[in-house]
Structure formats: structure tokens, C-alpha cells
RODO-2510 file (C-alpha; in nm, 4 decimals, decimal comma):
residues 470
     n   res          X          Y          Z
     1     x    12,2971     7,3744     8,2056
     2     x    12,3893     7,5641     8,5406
     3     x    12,0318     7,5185     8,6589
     4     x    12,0801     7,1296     8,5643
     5     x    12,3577     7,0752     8,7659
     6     x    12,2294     7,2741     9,0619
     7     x    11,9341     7,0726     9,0647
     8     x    12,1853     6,7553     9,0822
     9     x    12,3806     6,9156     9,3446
    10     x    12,0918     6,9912     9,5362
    11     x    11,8953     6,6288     9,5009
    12     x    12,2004     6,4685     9,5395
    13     x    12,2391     6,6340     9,8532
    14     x    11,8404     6,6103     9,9529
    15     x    11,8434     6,2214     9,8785
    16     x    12,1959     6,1820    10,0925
    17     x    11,9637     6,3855    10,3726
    18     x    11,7256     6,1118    10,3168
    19     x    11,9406     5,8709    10,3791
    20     x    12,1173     5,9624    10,6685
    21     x    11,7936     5,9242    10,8756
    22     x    11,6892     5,6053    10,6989
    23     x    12,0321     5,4656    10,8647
    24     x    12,0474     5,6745    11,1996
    25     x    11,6724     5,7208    11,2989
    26     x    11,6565     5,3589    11,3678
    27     x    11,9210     5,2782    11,5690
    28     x    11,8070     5,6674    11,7535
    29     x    11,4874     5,4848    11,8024
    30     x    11,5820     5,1651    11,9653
    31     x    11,8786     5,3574    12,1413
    32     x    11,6560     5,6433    12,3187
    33     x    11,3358     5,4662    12,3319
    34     x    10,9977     5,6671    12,2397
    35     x    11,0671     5,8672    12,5854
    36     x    11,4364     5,9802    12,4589
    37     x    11,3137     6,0579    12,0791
    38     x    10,9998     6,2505    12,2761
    39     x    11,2256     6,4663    12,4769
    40     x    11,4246     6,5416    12,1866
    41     x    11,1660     6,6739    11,9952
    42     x    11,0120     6,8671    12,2867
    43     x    11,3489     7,0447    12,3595
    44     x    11,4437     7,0722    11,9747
    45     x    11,0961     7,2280    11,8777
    46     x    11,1091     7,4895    12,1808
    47     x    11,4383     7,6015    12,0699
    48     x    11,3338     7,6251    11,7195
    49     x    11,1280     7,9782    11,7817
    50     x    11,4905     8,0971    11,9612
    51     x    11,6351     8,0316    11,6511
    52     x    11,3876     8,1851    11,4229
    53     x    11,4008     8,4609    11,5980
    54     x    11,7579     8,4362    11,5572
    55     x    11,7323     8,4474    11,1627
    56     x    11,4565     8,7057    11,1715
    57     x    11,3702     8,5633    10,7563
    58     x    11,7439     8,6429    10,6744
    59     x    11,7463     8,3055    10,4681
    60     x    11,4756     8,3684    10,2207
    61     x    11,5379     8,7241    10,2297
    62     x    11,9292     8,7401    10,1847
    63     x    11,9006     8,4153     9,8793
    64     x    11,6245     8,6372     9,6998
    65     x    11,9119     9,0181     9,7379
    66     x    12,1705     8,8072     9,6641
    67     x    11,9829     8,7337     9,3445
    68     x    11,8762     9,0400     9,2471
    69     x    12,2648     9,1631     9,2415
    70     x    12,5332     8,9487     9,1787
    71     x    12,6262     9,0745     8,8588
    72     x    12,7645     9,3771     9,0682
    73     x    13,0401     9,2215     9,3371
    74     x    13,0345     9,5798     9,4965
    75     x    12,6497     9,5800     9,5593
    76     x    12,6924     9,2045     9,6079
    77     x    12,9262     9,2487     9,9092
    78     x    12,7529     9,5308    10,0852
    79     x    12,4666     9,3198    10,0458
    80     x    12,6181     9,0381    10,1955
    81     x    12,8191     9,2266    10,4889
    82     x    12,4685     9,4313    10,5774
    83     x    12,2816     9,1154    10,5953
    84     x    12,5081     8,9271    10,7797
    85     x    12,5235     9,1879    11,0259
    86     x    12,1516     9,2609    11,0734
    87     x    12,2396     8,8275    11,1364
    88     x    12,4740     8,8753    11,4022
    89     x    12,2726     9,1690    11,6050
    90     x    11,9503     8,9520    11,6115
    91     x    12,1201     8,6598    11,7158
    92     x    12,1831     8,8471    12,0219
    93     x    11,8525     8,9131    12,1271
    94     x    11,7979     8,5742    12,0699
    95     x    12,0223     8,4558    12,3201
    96     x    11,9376     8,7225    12,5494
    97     x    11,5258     8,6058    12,5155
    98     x    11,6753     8,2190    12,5927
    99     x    11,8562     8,3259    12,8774
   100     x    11,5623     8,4662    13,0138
   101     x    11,3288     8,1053    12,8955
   102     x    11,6163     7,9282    13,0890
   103     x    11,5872     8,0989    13,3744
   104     x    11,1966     8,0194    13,4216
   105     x    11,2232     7,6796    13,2590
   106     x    11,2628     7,3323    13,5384
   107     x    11,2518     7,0786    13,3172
   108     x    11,5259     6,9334    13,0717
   109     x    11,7452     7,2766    13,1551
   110     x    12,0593     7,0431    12,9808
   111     x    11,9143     6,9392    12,6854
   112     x    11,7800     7,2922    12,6003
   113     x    12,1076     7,4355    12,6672
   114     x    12,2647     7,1676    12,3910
   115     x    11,9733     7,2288    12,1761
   116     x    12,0114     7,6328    12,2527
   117     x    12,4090     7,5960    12,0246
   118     x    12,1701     7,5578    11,7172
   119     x    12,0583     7,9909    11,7754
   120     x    12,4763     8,0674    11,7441
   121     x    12,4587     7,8603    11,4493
   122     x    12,2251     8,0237    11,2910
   123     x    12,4570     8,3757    11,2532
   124     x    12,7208     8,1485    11,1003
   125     x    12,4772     7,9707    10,8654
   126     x    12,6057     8,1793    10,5164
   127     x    12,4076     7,9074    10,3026
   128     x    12,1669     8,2025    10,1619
   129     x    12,4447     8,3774     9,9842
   130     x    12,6043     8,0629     9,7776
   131     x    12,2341     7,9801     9,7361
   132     x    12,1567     8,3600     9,5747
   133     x    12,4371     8,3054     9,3628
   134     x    12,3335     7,9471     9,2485
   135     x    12,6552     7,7639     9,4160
   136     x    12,4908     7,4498     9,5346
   137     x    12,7952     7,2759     9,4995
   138     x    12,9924     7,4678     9,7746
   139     x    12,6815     7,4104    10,0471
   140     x    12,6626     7,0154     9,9416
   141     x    12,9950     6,9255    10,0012
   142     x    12,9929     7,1350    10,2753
   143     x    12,6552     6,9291    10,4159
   144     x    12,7999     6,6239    10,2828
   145     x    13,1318     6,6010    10,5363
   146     x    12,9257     6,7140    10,8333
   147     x    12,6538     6,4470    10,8190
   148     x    12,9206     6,2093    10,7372
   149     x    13,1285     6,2927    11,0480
   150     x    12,8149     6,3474    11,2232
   151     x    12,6501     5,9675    11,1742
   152     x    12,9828     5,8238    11,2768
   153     x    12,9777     6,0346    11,6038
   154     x    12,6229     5,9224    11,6486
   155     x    12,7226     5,5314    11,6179
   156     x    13,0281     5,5987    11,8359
   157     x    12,9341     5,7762    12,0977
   158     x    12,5252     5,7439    12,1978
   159     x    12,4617     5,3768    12,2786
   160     x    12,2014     5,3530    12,5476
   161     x    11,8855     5,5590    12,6586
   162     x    12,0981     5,7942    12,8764
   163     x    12,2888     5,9207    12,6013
   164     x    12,0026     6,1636    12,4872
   165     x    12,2847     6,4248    12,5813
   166     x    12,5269     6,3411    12,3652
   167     x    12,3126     6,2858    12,0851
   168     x    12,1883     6,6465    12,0416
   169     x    12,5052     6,7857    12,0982
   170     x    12,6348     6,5852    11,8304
   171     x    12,3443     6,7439    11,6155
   172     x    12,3736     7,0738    11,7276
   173     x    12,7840     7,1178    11,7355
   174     x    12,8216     6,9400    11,3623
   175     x    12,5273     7,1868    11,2181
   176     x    12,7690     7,4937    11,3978
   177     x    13,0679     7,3697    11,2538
   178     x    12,9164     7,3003    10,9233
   179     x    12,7935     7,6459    10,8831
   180     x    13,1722     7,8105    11,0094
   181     x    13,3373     7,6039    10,7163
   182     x    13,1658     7,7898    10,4561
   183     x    13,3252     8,1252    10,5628
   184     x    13,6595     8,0464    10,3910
   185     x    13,4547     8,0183    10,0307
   186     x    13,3597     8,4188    10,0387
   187     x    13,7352     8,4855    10,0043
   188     x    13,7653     8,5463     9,6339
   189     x    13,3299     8,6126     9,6421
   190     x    13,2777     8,9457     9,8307
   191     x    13,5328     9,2306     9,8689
   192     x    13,5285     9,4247    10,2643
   193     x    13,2611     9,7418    10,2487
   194     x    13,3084     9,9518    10,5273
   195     x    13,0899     9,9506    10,8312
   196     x    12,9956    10,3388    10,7970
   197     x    12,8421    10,2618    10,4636
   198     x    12,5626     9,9711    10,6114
   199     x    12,2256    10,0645    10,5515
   200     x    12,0705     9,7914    10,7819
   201     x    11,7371     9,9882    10,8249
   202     x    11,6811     9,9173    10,4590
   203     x    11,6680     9,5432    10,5216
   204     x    11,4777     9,5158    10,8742
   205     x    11,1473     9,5714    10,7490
   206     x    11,1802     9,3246    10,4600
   207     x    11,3251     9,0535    10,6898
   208     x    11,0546     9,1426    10,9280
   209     x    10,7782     9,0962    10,6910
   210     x    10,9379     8,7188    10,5940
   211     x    11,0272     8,6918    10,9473
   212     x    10,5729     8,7063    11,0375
   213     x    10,5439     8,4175    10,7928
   214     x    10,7654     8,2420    10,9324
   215     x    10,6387     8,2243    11,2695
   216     x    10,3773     8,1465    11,1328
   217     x    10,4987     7,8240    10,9475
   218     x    10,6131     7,7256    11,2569
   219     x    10,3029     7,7534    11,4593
   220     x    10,1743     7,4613    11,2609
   221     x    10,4884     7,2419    11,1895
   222     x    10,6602     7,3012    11,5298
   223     x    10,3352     7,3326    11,8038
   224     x    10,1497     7,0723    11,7445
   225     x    10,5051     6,8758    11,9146
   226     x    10,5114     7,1127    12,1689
   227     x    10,1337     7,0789    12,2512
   228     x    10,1796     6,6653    12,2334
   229     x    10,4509     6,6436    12,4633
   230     x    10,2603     6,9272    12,7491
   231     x     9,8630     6,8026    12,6424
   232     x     9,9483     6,4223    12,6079
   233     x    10,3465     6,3048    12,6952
   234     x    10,6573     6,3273    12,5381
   235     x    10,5832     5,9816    12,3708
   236     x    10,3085     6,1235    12,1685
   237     x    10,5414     6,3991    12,0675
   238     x    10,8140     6,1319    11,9644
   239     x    10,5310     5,9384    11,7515
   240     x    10,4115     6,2613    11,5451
   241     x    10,7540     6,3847    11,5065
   242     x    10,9098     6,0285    11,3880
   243     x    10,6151     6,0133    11,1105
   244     x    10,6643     6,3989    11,0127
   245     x    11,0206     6,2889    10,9893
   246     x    10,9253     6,0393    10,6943
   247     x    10,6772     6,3091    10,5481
   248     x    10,9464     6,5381    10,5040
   249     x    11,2213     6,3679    10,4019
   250     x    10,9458     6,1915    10,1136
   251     x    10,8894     6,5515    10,0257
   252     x    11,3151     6,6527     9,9169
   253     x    11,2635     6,5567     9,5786
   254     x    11,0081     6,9011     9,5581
   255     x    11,2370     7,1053     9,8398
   256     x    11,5507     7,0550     9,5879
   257     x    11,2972     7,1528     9,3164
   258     x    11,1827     7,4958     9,4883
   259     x    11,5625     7,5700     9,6340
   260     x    11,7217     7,5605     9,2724
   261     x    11,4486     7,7341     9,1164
   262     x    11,3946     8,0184     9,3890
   263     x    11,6846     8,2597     9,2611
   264     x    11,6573     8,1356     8,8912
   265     x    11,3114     8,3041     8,9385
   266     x    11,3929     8,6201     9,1244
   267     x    11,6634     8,6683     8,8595
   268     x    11,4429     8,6288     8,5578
   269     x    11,1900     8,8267     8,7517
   270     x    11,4589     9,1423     8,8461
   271     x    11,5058     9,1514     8,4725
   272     x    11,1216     9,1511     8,3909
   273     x    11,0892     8,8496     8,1703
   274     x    10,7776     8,7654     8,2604
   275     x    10,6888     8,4882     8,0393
   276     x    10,9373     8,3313     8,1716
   277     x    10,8674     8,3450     8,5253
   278     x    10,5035     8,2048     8,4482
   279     x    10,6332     7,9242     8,2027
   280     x    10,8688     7,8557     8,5195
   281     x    10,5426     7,8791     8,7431
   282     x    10,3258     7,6117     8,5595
   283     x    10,5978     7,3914     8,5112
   284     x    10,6691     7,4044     8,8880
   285     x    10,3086     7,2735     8,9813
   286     x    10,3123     7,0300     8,6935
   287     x    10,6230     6,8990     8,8679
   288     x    10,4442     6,8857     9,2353
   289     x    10,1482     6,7134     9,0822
   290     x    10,3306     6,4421     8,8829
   291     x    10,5740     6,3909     9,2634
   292     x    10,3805     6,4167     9,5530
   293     x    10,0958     6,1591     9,4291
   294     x    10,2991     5,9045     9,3969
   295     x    10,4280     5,9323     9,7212
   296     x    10,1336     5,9716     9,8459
   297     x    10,0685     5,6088     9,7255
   298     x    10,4135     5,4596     9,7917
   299     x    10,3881     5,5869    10,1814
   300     x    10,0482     5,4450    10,2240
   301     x    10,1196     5,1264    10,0410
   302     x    10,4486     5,0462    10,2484
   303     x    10,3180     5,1707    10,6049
   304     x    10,1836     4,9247    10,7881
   305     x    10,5423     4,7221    10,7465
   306     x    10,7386     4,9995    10,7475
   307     x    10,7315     5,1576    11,0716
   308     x    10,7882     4,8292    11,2674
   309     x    11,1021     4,7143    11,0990
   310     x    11,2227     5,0982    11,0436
   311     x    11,1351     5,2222    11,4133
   312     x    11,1076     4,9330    11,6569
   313     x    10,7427     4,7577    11,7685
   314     x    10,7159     5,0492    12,0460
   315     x    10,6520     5,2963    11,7291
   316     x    10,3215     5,0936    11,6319
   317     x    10,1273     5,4124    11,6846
   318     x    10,3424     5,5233    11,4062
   319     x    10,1524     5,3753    11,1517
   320     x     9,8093     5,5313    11,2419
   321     x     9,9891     5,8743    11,2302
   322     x    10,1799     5,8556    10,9272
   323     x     9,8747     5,7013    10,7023
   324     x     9,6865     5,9901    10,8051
   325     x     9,9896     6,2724    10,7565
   326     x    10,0783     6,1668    10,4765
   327     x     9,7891     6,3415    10,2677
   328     x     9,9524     6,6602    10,3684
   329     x    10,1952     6,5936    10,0877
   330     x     9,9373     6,6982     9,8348
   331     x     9,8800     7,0894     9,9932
   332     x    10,2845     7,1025    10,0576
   333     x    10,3867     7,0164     9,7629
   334     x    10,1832     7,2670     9,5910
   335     x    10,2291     7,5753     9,8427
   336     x    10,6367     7,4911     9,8345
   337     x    10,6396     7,5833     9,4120
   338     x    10,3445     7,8639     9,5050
   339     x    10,5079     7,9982     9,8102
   340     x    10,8568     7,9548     9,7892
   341     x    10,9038     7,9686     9,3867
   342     x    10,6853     8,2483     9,3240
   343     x    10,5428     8,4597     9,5936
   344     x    10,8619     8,5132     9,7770
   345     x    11,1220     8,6220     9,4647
   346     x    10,8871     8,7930     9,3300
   347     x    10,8479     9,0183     9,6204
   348     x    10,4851     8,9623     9,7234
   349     x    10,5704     8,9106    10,0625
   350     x    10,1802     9,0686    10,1651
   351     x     9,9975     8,7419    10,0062
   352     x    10,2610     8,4603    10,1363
   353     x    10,2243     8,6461    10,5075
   354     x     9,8514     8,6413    10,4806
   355     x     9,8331     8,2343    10,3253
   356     x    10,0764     8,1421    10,5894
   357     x     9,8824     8,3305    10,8792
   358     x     9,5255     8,1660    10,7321
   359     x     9,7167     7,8025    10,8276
   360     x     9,8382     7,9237    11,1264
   361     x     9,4986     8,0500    11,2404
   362     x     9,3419     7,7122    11,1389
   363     x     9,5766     7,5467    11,3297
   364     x     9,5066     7,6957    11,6344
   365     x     9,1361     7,6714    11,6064
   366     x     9,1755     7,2797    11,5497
   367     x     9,4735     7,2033    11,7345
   368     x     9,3495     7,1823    12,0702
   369     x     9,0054     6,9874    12,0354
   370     x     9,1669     6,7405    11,7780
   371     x     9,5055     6,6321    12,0035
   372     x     9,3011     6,6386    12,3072
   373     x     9,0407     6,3496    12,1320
   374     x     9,2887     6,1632    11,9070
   375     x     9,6246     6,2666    12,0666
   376     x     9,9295     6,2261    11,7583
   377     x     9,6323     6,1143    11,5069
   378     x     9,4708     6,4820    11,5802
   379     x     9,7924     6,6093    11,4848
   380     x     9,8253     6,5061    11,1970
   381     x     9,4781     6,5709    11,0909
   382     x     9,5576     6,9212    11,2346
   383     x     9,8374     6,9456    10,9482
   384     x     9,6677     6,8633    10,6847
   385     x     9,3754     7,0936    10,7600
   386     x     9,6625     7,4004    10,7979
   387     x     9,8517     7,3432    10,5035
   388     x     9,5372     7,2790    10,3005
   389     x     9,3962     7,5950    10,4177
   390     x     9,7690     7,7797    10,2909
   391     x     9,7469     7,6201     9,9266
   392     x     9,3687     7,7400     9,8897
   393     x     9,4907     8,0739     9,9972
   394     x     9,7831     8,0919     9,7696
   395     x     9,5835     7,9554     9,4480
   396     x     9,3395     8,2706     9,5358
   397     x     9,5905     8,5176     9,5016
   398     x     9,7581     8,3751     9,2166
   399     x     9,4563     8,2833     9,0249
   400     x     9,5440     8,5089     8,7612
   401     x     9,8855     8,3629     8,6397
   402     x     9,7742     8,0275     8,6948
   403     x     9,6313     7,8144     8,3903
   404     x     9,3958     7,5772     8,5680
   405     x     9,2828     7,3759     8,3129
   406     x     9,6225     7,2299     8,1931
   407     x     9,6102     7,0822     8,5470
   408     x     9,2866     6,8860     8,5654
   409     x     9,4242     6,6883     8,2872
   410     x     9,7523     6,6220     8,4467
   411     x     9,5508     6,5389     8,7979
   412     x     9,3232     6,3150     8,6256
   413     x     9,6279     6,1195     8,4387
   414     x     9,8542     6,0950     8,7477
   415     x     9,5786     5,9977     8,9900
   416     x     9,4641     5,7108     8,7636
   417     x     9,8408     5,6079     8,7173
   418     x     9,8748     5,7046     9,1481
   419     x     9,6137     5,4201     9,2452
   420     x     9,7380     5,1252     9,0199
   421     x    10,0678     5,1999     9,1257
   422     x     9,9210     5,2207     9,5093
   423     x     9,7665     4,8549     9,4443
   424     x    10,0489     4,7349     9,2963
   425     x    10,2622     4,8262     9,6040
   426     x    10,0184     4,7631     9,8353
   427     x     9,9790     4,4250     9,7282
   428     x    10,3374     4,3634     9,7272
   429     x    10,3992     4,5150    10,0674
   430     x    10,1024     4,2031    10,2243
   431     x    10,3076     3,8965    10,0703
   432     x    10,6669     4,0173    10,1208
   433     x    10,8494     4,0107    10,4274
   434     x    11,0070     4,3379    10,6141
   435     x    11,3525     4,3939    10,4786
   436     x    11,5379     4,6473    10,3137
   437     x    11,5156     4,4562     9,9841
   438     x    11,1326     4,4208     9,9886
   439     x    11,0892     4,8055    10,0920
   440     x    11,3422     4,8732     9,7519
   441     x    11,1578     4,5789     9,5090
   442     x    10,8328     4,7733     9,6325
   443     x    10,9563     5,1436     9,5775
   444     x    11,1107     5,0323     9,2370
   445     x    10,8241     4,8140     9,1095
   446     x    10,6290     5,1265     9,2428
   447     x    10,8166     5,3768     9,0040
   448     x    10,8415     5,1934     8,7417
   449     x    10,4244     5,1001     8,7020
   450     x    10,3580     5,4814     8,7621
   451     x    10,6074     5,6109     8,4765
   452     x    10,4940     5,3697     8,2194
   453     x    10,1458     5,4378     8,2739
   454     x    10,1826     5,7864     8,2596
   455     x    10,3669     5,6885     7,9496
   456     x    10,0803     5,5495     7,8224
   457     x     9,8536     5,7764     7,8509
   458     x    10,0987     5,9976     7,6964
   459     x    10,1302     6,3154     7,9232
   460     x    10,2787     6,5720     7,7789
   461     x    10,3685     6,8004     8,0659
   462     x    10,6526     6,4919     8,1213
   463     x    10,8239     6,6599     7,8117
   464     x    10,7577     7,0008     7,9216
   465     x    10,9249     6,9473     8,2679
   466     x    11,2234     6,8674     8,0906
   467     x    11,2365     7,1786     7,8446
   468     x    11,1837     7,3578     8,1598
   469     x    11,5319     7,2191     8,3306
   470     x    11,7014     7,2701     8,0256
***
């Protein structure tokens, strides 16, 4: 039941996340222009290694120790206080390594500074612990309240293209603030553990070995931006970005999935039931197979209407881009339950570095020779080939636990249900006009063909899924 409702906490929250942009990243678009959201997303992505570096894998790591101990508040709060720490110290260097960026950087100098309040942020971002503990309800109200107060701050203050300014700090100061107003919560949580008794060698090489993944992950979801806006212009950069936007919000109904599940896994795992952990495993890529075809279909069927009405006619490029990214749904939706569900709580840290690193290699090879021919398009063809190339890896190593042929059958079942519902929607999206209504008649229409055909051609794994939950 706990599980249940943390999964409702947690989509809840994801679907709210989806539909704050749905509301602000039009009026962003029209506001700041392709040359305003392009400068953003230069500036944002280049501060994004800062703050990795900043968090140095303290997320993943702290949710999974967190886990593994909170049925002991004394090893729960020394855990805590030693992670948070370890937080705080590389934070620092952080800062110190922007510093020196600023000093060298010419360009957009005030906009990375604004972007640069998101590395402090990070030391006060405590998420990981209510997460270890399975409190989703503390971080979603939290998250709630800040994107509330920030999308009224966005309507009220930015209102022409030379607001750019104000619109990241309103980003970047809500996110701080957001992450301080958890603090309060650890009161009756964690007790004080004295500083002489930190072991924070014990956790630096574990961080550090998430910490290589992760700039990895970001090598192929944050550079391909920053090679746009330097290769081609901070337009192209605004077109990939506003397309991986939609991608990734499409993709929260999996993310909620994988966040719920992560420490309901290491837990299970820390306490060796092993069945479990593979029933849990299966289920999970049952769960990505029967979600991210669908919106596979959905995206491509509503597309070419989409992007006009939801962006603005200068974000026609849009459409081109997002047709083609959107097939990296498939290889992320699998490597989130492989990755995040399974390879990370249950410690095998060695695999998901070298999966990761095999994307991030690919990338590189195909970055450069596919943005300089097809600019944003190249892009996103760049993305799929990277995550493709992390799934493959990940099913290699896990080829053992995994029960392949349960999954033809649900691939064959929810592709045939996939492409009527894709024709259905499809056909729907040529006849009706652009409006909010249409998009919902289409998405619900959509939903509603897939599920009964599925229905129909009675997949089991649909019953499964839910003895899983329970």
C-alpha cells in the first residue's frame, strides 16, 4: 500500500511537472523568441556540468544508503550528516571551478551567473534522503508550492524578449528555495552525530564511481545543446532543446515508475530476497514496454499540429526534430527500469558506468559529423543512436536475470495495438483543428483504442503489473 501511494505521490507530482511546461513553455516561447529560449539552454546546459560536479552522484548514491538503513535512525543520521557533508565540501570546488569558467568566459557572463545559483542549490537539495526513506509526499508538496509560485512569477514578471534575465533567475532562485524548505522535515527524522565520528572517505569512492556515469549521461543529453548553439546558433540549440523538452516530460509516467521503485528494490535487495527483486525487474520492463510505445505513437501522430499551436510558427523546425527524437523513448524507457531500478540499488555500479560510457562514446563519434550535416535533426538522431547503444549494453550484462521470451509476446501485442492506435490519432490529428480540446479528444481517443485492444488480445502482463504495485 505504501509503494501505491508513493507511486501516486510521485505521478501526481510528474504529471503536475508536465503541466507546468505545457502552460509556461508557450508563452516562454513567444516571450523570448527562438534566440532567448537558445541562450537559455546554452547557459543552462554549461552550468549543468558545474552542478554535477557539485553533486558528485550524491543523489543516487545517498537514496540507495538511505535505503539500506533506515530501520536504524542512528546509522540513518550519520548516514545522512556524512553525506550531506561530502555535499557541502564538493559544492565548493564547484564554485571555485565556475569562478575560474567565469573568468575566461565573454559571452552571456549574466545569465551564467543566474544560471550558476542552481550549483548552491544543489548542497541544499535533501530530496535523496525522503526519497531513501520512501516519503514522496514531503518532496511533492514541497515541488508543488515552488512551481506554483514559480509560474506566477514567470507570468508576472518576464514579458518581452529582454527579460531572459529574469526568467532564469526565477528558475534558478525557486529550485534554491525549494530545496531549503525541506530542511525543517529532518527535525523529528535524524538525530545530530558528531563531526569527529564522519567517515566521509567511506562514501567518496562510491559517489565517485556514480559520479563517472553521470558525466557520462550528460555528455549525450546536455552536449549535443552545447555543440548546437557553438557548431550551428543558439536557435538550433533552442529547437533541439524545446523538442527534448516534450520527450522528457512524455517519458514521467516511467521516471515516477523507476523513482518509487529504486529504494523498494535496494531494500528488498539489502535483505536478499531475490525473487523478489527479479519479479520486480520483469515487471519493470513489462511496464516500459506497454508505456513508451504508445507514446511513441501519440507524439508522432499529434506532431505536425502540435508544435505550431504549442510553440509559435518560428518553432516549425520543431516538428522535424521531435518526429525523429521521439524514437529515443523506446531505448530510455528500457535503460531507466535497467539502469536506475536494478543496476544502481543493487550495487553494480561497474556495468551501469561501462553502459553509460558505451553511449557516451557513441555520442561523440556521431555527434560531430551528424549536427554539422543535419544541424538539430543530427541531434536527435545522435540520441537515439547513444541511448540505444546504453540499453544494448545493459540487456548484455543482465542477460541472465532477464526472461526474454515473456517480452516478445508483450512487444508483439503492444506494437500491433501501438500502430492502430497511431492511425487512429493520426487520422484525427489531419481533420481537427489545433486546440487544446482536439490535442485532449486525440490523446483520449488515443488511450482508450490502445487499452481495449490490448484488452482484446488479452495480455496478461496488464494483470501482473498490478500484483506488482500491490
Amino acid at each position: 500500500m505504501a509503494t501505491l501511494k508513493n507511486y501516486f505521490y510521485n505521478t501526481l507530482y510528474q504529471i503536475f511537472v508536465l503541466l507546468v511546461p505545457l502552460v509556461t513553455i508557450p508563452y516562454i516561447s513567444r516571450v523570448l523568441g527562438p534566440s532567448g529560449v537558445g541562450t537559455n539552454t546554452l547557459t543552462s546546459a554549461t552550468v549543468q556540468y558545474f552542478v554535477l560536479l557539485a553533486n558528485l552522484g550524491l543523489t543516487m548514491y545517498g537514496q540507495r544508503e538511505v535505503a539500506y538503513c533506515r530501520e536504524n535512525k542512528q546509522d540513518l543520521s550519520k548516514t545522512f550528516w556524512e553525506i550531506e557533508t561530502l555535499s557541502i565540501f564538493t559544492t565548493i570546488i564547484s564554485l571555485l571551478c565556475f569562478g575560474v569558467f567565469m573568468k575566461v568566459v565573454n559571452n552571456y557572463q549574466a545569465y551564467y551567473l543566474a544560471q550558476g545559483i542552481l550549483i548552491i542549490a544543489s548542497a541544499a537539495d535533501i530530496s535523496w534522503f525522503f526519497m531513501g526513506l520512501e516519503k514522496f509526499k514531503i518532496t511533492v508538496l514541497r515541488n508543488f508550492v515552488f512551481k506554483i509560485i514559480s509560474v506566477i512569477m514567470i507570468f508576472t514578471l518576464v514579458k518581452n524578449h529582454g527579460d531572459l534575465l529574469q526568467y532564469i533567475l526565477i528558475v534558478t532562485l525557486t529550485t534554491l528555495l525549494g530545496n531549503l524548505s525541506l530542511w525543517p522535515y529532518l527535525k523529528n527524522l535524524v538525530i545530530w552525530i558528531n563531526p569527529k565520528r564522519f567517515s566521509l572517505q567511506k562514501h567518496f569512492l562510491p559517489t565517485l564511481a556514480l559520479f563517472i556515469p553521470q558525466i557520462a549521461i550528460n555528455i549525450y543529453t546536455v552536449l549535443n545543446k552545447i555543440m548546437l548553439g557553438h557548431m550551428v546558433s543558439v536557435k538550433a540549440a533552442g529547437f533541439f532543446d524545446s523538442s527534448d523538452k516534450i520527450i522528457r516530460m512524455a517519458l514521467t509516467l516511467i521516471t515516477a515508475f523507476t523513482t518509487v521503485m529504486m529504494p523498494h528494490v535496494a531494500n528488498a535487495f539489502i535483505k536478499g530476497k531475490k525473487n523478489q527483486v527479479n519479479e520486480m525487474l520483469n515487471g519493470g520492463l513489462s511496464f516500459a514496454i506497454i508505456v513508451s510505445f504508445p507514446l511513441l505513437a501519440l507524439i508522432n501522430g499529434v506532431v505536425p499540429k502540435f508544435v505550431p499551436w504549442f510553440f509559435g510558427e518560428k518553432f516549425l523546425p520543431v516538428i522535424q526534430v521531435m518526429s525523429i527524437e521521439s524514437f529515443a523513448i523506446i531505448p530510455i524507457a528500457f535503460a531507466s527500469i535497467l539502469g536506475v531500478q536494478y543496476l544502481i540499488p543493487l550495487n553494480k555500479n561497474k556495468q551501469y558506468t561501462i553502459s553509460i560510457f558505451g553511449g557516451a562514446f557513441m555520442n561523440i563519434i556521431v555527434n560531430f559529423p551528424l549536427i554539422h550535416m543535419f544541424q538539430a535533426d543530427g541531434a536527435a538522431i545522435s540520441t537515439i543512436i547513444s541511448e540505444t547503444c546504453v540499453t544494448i549494453l545493459q540487456f548484455f550484462f543482465m542477460r541472465e536475470v532477464i526472461n526474454v521470451s515473456p517480452m516478445f509476446k508483450v512487444l508483439i501485442k503492444v506494437l500491433i495495438a501501438s500502430v492502430v492506435m497511431y492511425i487512429v490519432v493520426k487520422v484525427e490529428n489531419m481533420y481537427l483543428s489545433a486546440s487544446f480540446v482536439s490535442f485532449a479528444i486525440e490523446g483520449i481517443t488515443g488511450v482508450i483504442v490502445y487499452v481495449l485492444l490490448l484488452a482484446l488480445l488479452k495480455l496478461k502482463e496488464l494483470k501482473i503489473l498490478g500484483n506488482l504495485i500491490k
